[in-house]
C-alpha positions as CSV (number, residue, x, y, z in Angstrom):
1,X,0.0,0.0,0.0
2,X,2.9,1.9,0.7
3,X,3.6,1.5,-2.9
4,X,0.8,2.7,-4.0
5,X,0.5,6.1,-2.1
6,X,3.6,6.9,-3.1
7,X,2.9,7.0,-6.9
8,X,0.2,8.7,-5.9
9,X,2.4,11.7,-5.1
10,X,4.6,11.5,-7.5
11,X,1.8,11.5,-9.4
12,X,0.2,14.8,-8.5
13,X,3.3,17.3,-9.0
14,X,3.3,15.0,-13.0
15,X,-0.3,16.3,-12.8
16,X,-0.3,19.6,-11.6
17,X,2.5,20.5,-14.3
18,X,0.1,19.0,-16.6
19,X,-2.8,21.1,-16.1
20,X,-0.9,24.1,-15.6
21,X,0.3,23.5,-19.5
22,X,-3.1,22.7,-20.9
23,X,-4.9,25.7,-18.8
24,X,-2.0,28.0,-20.6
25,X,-2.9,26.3,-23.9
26,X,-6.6,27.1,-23.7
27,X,-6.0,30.1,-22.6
28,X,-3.9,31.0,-25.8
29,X,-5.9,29.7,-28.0
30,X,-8.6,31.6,-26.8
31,X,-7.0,34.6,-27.0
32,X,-5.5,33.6,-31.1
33,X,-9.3,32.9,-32.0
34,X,-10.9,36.2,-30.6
35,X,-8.1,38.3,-31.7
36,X,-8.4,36.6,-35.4
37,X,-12.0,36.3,-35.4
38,X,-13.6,38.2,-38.5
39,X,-17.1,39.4,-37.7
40,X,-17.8,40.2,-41.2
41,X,-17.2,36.3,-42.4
42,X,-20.3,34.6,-41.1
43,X,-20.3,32.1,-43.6
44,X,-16.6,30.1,-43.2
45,X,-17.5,30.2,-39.0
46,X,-15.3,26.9,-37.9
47,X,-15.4,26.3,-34.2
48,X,-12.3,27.4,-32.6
49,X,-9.7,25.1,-31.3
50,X,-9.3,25.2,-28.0
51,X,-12.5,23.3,-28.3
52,X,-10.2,20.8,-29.3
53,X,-7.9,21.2,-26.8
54,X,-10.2,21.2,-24.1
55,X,-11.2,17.6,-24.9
56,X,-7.7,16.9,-25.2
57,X,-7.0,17.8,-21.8
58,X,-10.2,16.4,-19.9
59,X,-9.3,12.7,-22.1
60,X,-5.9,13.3,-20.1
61,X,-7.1,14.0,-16.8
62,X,-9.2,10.6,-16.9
63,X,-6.5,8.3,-16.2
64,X,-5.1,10.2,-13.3
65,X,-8.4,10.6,-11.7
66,X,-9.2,6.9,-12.3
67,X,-5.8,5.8,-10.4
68,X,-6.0,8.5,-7.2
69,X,-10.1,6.6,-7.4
70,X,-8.4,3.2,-7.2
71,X,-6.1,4.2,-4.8
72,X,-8.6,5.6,-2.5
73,X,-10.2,1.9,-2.8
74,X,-7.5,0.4,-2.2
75,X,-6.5,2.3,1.0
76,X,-9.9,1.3,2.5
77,X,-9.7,-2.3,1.9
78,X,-5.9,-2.1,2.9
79,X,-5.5,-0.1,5.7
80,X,-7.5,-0.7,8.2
81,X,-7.6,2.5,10.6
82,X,-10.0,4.9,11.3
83,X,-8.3,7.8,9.7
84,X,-7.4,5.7,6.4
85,X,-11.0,5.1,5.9
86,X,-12.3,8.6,6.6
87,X,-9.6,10.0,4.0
88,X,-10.6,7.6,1.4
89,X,-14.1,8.4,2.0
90,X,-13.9,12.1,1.2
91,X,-11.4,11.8,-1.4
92,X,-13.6,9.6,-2.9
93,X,-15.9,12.1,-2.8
94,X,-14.1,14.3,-4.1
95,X,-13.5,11.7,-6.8
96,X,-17.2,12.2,-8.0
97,X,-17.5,15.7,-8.2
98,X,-14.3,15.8,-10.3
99,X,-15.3,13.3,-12.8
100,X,-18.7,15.1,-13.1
101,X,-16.8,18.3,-14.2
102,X,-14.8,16.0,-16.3
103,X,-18.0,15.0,-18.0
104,X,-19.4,18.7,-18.3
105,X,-16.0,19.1,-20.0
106,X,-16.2,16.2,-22.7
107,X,-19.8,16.6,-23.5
108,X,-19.9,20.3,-24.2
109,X,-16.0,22.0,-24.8
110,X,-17.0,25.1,-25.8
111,X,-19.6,25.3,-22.8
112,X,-16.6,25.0,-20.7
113,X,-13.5,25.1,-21.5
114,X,-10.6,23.7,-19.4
115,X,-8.7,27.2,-18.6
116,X,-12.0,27.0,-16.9
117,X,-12.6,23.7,-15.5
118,X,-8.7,24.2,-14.6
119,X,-8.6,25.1,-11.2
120,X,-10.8,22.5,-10.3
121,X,-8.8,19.9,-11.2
122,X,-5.8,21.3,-10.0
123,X,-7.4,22.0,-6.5
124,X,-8.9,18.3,-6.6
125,X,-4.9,17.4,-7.0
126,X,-3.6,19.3,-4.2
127,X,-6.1,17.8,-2.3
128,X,-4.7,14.4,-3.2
129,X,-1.4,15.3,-2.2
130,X,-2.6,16.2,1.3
131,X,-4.6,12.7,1.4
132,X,-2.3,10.3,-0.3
133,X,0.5,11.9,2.8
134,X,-1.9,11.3,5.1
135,X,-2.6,7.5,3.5
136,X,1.0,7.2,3.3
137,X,1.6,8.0,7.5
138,X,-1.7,6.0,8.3
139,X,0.2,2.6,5.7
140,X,3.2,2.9,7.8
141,X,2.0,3.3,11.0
142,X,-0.1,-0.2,10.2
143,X,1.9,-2.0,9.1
144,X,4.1,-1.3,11.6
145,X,1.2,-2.2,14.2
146,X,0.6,-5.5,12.6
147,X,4.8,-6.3,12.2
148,X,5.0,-5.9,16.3
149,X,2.0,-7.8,16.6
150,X,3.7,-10.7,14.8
151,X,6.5,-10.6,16.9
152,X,5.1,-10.0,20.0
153,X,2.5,-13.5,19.3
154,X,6.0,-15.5,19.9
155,X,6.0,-17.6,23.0
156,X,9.6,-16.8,25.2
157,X,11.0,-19.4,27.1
158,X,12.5,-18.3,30.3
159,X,13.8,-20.0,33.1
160,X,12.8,-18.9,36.3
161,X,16.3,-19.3,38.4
């Protein structure tokens, strides 16, 4: 499980530097399509493309939410404390809201595009890192609850002098 958490931190500063570059993408080419835009030309309107790169970026997000979803699974059937399974819960929650953005995102791009939608996943992320270091302390601390209960099961032999 340890394992697993830690990938999952690794995983958010991968991510965070991710949506940072497709948030500056959209952005840009927002701002290419509105300064180019010719409001005499109705007839040769094309949809801009950070349309395009919008669903670009929400197909790249999927992934990475699915594994930090998994990994919130797998910390409650794992770790069996208290505080792992509270964590897991809301970042599951969490989970949900994101992928419903993520779906207002691939549905209708234009609607909302991910300079937009941005911020929520990157807030979503940062809240991972605070969970999956949490997860991480709450793996350790279990397993090494459950190593000292191994070796304090042994029977010692003493002689009584």
């Amino acid at each position: 499980m340890k394992i697993v958490n830690i990938i999952g931190l690794v995983l958010v500063v991968v991510v965070l530097a991710i949506i940072g570059y497709y948030i500056n993408e959209v952005d840009e080419a927002q701002w290419r399509y509105w300064s180019s835009y010719d409001y005499d030309d109705y007839l040769n309107y094309s949809y801009p493309d950070y349309n395009s790169i919008t669903f670009e970026a929400a197909l790249v997000m999927i992934p990475f939410t699915v594994f930090f979803v998994l990994g919130y699974i797998w910390n409650i059937i794992k770790v069996k404390t208290v505080t792992a399974k509270v964590m897991s819960i809301i970042g599951l929650s969490f989970s949900l809201l994101i992928v419903l953005i993520n779906l207002l995102v691939l549905v209708d791009g234009g609607a909302m595009s991910f300079d937009e939608s941005g911020g929520f996943f990157a807030v979503y992320h940062v809240i991972n890192l605070a969970f999956f270091i949490v997860l991480l302390v709450q793996a350790v601390r279990y397993e090494n609850r459950n190593n000292k209960r191994e070796t304090n099961t042994e029977v010692i032999d003493t002689e009584i002098v």
